[in-house]
C-alpha positions, 0 to 999 in steps of 0.5 A: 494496548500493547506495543504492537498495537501501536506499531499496526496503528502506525504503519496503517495511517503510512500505509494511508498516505503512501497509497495515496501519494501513488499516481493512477495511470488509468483514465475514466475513459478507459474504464468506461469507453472500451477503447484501447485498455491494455490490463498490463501496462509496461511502464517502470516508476522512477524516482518519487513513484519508486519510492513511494511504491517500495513504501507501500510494500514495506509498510503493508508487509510491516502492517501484517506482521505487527498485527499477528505479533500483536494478536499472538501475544493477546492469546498468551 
């Protein structure tokens, strides 16, 4: 294992827990009853919520990049 391997290994376990300190805004009723679900909700994240989201896309950016970096350099 190269040090690429190690960086997507990383950046997958962050990737983990960032997706999972994100809040649902949908609600079970929404999904099942029908009943006023707009697909696009208007609403913009503050704080902690901004954060984390700009962490999601970052490490899921960095995740990618680390994984071709890494598979390049096995077919050298």
């Amino acid at each position: 294992m190269n040090v690429f391997d190690w960086l997507s290994t990383i950046c997958a376990l962050l990737l983990v827990v960032s997706v999972l300190f994100q809040n649902s805004d949908d609600d079970i009723q929404d999904a099942f009853g029908g009943s006023k679900s707009e697909l696009f909700k208007n609403k913009k994240s503050r704080g902690f919520e901004l954060y984390v989201k700009v962490a999601s896309a970052l490490f899921g950016s960095l995740f990618v990049v680390f994984c071709v970096i890494a598979n390049l350099l096995r077919t050298l």
